[in-house]
N, C-alpha and C positions, 0 to 999 in steps of 0.2 A: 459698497458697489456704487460708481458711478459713472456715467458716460463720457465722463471728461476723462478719465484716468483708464475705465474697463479697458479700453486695443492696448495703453499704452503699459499696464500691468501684466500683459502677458510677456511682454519684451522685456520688462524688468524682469520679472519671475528667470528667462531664460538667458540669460546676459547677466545679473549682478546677481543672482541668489545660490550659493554651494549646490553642484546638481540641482539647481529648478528643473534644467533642460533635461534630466532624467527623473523628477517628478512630474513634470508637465505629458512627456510620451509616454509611462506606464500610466499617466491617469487616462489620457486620449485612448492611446490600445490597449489598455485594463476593458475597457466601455467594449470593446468591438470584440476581443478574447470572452468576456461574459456574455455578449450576445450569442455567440460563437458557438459555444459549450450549451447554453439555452435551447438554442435553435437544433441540434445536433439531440438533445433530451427528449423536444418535443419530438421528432419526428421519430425518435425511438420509442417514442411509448407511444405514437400513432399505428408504426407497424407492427409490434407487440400486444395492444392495446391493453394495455399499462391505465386506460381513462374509463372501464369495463368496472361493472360492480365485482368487488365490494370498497371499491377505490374512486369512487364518483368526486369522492369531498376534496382526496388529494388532487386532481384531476384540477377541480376548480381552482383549489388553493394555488395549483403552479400557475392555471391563466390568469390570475390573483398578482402573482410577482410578475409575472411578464410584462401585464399590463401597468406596473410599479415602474418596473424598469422604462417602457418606451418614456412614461410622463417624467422620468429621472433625466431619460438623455436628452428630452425636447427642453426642457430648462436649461439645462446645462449648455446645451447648443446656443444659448443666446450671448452666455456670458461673456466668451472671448472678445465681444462686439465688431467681429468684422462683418465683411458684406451677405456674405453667405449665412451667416446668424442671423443678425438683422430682416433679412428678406425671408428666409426660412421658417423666423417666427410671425411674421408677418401674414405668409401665406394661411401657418394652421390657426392665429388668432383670428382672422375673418375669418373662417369656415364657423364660428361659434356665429357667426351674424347671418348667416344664412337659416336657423334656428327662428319656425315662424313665430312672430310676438315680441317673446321674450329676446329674439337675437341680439339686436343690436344694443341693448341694456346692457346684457351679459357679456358682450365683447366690449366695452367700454369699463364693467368692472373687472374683468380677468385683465386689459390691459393696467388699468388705473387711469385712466385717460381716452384722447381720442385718438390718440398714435402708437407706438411704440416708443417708449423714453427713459426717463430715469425711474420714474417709478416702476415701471415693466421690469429694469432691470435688478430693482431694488427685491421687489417680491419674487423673481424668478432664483434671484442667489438664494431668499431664504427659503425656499421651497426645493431646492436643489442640495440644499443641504440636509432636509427635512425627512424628503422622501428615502435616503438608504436608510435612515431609521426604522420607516416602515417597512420598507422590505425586507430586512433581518427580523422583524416582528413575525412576516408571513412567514418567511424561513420556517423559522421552530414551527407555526404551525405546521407547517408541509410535513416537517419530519416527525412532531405530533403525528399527522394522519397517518405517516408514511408505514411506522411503529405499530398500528392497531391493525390491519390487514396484514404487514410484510410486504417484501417487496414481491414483484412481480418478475417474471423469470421469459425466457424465449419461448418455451412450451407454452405459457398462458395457463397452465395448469395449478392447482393450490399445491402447498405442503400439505401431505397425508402425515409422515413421521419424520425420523430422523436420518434417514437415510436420503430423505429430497434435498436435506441442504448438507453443508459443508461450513466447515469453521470460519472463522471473520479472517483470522490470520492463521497461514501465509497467502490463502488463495487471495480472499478482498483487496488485502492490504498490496499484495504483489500485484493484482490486474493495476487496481489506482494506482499507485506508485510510477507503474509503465505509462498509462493514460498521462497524466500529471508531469511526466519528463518530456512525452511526445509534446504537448499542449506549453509547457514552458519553453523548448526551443522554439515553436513557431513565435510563442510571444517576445522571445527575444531578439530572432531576427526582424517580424514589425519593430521594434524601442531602440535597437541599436544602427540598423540597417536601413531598414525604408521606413522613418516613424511618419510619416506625413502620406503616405501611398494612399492610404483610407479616408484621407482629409480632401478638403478644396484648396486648390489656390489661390482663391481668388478672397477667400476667409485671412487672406494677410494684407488684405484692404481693409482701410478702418470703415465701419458700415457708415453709409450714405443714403438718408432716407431720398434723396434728389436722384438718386444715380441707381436704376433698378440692373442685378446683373443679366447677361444673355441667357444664362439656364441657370432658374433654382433648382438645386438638387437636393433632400435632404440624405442623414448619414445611411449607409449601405445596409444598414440591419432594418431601417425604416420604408426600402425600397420598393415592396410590391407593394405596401396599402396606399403609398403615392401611387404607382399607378393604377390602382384602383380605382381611388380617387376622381382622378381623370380619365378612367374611360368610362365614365357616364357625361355622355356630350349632346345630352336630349331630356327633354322634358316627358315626365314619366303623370300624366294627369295634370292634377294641381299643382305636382310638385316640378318644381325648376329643373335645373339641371345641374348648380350648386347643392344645393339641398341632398340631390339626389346622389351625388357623391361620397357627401358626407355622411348619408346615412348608408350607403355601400361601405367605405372604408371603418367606419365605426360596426357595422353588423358584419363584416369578414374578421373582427377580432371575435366581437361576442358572442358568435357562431359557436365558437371553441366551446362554449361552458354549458352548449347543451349537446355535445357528440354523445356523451355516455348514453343519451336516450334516442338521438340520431340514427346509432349502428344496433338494427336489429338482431344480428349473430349472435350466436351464444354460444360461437369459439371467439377465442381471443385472440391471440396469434397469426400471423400472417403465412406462420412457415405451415399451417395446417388448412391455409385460403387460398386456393392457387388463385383464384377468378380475382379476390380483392388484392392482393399481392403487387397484380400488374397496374389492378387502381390507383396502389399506392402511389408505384414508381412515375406513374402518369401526373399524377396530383406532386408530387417531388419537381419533377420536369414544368410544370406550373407555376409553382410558385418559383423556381431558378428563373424562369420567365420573366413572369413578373420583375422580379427583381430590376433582370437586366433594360426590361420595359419602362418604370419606374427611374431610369437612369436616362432615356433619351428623351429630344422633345417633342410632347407633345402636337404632334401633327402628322398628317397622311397614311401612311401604313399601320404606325404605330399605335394610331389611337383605334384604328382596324384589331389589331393583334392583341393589345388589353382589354378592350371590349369581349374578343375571343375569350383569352384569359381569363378576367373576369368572371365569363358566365359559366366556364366549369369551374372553376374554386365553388361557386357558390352550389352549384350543378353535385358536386361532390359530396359537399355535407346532406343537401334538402334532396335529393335524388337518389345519388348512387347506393349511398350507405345503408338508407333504409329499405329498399328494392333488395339490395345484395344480398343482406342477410336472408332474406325471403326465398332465394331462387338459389342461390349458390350451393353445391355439394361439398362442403369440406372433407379434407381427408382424414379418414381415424385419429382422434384427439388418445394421447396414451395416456393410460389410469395414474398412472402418477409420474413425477420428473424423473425417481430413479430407473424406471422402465424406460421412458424416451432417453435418456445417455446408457443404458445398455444397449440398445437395439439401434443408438447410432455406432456404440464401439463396436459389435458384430460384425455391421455395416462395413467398417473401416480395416477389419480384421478378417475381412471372406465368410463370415458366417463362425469364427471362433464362439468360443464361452466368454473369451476377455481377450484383449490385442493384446499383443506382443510387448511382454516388460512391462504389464500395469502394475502397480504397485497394490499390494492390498487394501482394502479400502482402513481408515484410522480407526484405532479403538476410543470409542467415547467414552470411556470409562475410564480408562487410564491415567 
């Protein structure tokens, strides 16, 4: 890797190399598809609460790869070397200098230098290569954890016996399969259709440490903890008002790894929480927020509206969750999974014994 050749190696890669130009956009929308699928996990096992003992370990183990993942794609964003890389690492390497004492020590060796350069880009390739390593590492762990409790179900309820679960194939294998077709057509219309939608344009300028762009953005799955980030625009005591972002933006990840002891409930599931349910979707509607907040500039309404933002995300975890569980009535939790899908087939069948044309259930023995 080197900054003489980094912008102009991607052009080669997509102009002289057999399909580079279709390795270069599955590897770009591979990153935003795995975000995608990620982000989509988390919030299923938020409203399920899938992070609820006896599943704590796995819990951390996924905010474990997550947080793999963000430190994979912020590397990886430097490589291409255009403006938006360039300034984008720029921005989150001074945030380490804002770090009293030790800051600016540490931002000068995580650069390797006093700028961004070749050495930056030197150790960001090998560290960008380094990290999926680790993260197929957690992987096994995760599915280690995932193996010793089982999975977690929509009821939030345990396996009693064998009647609670169902065989891996056709059910598993049929639901993924459908999942896995849905989730590969999107990812082919991003690679074949609009590969660059999710990118910048301005990332096909070669980076110019003289030439700052009009709006840093970073990529779209990084969006709300940028503006987290920035809406802390006040000094909070001693501490600054950089400082204080960063230690917002940095404590809205690591919040994650202490929900399981956050939510005092002891139901799991949201479809038996009417009161947290509507939390949820509120806390969902936040973080979309965000997002889209984290995409605009920084000034006037906006930094009004993440400020807002901001202080329920955080308002969710250190407030809502552990109140909730305290005051809220959940509705009858069913003694086992195979009771709760009978009593929704009834449901669905007028109060029958079994709906219409169900099939008998399989013999396990057979």
């Amino acid at each position: 890797a080197h900054v003489d050749m980094a912008f102009a190696s991607v052009e080669k890669i997509m102009r002289d190399v057999n399909y580079g130009w279709l390795l270069r956009y599955v590897h770009a929308n591979g990153a935003s598809m795995f975000f995608l699928a990620v982000y989509l996990h988390i919030f299923r096992g938020l409203y399920y609460g899938s992070y609820k003992a006896p599943r704590e370990v796995l819990w951390i183990l996924g905010v474990i790869i997550y947080l793999l993942m963000m430190g994979t794609a912020f590397l990886g964003y430097l490589l291409p070397w255009g403006q938006m890389s360039l300034w984008g690492a720029n921005v989150i390497t001074s945030l380490f200098g804002a770090i009293p004492l030790v800051g600016e020590g540490l931002q000068t060796w995580l650069v390797g230098g006093f700028a961004i350069d070749n050495a930056t880009l030197n150790r960001f390739f090998s560290l960008h290569y380094l990290l999926p390593f680790m993260i197929a590492g957690v992987v096994f762990l995760h599915i280690w954890a995932l193996h010793v409790p089982g999975n977690n179900n929509p009821t939030g309820v345990e396996v009693k016996d064998a009647q609670d679960t169902v065989p891996f194939h056709p059910y598993y294998t049929m639901k993924d399969a459908f999942a896995l077709t849905i989730f590969a057509i999107l990812f082919a219309y991003f690679v074949f259709y609009d590969p660059n939608v999710l990118g910048h344009a301005v990332n096909y300028v070669e980076a110019n440490p003289l030439v700052t762009p009009a709006h840093i953005v970073p990529e779209w799955y990084l969006l709300p903890f940028y503006a987290i980030l920035r809406a802390i625009t006040f000094n909070i005591g001693p501490i600054d008002a950089k400082l204080g972002g960063v230690i917002a933006m940095f404590g809205s990840i690591a919040i994650l790894f202490f929900l399981p002891w956050l939510d005092t409930s002891k139901v799991k599931s949201a479809r038996y929480r009417p009161i947290y349910k509507q939390f949820f979707w509120i806390f969902v509607l936040v973080c979309l927020g965000l997002g889209w907040l984290g995409a605009q500039p920084a000034e006037g309404g906006y930094v009004l509206a993440a400020q807002i933002l901001t202080a329920y995300y955080f308002a969710h975890f250190i407030i809502i969750l552990p109140v909730l569980g305290l005051v809220e009535t959940p509705r009858e939790v069913p003694t086992s999974i195979s009771d709760a899908v009978l009593a929704e087939s009834k449901a669905h069948s007028g109060g029958g014994s079994a709906p219409a044309g169900a099939a008998a259930a399989p013999d396990r023995n057979a």
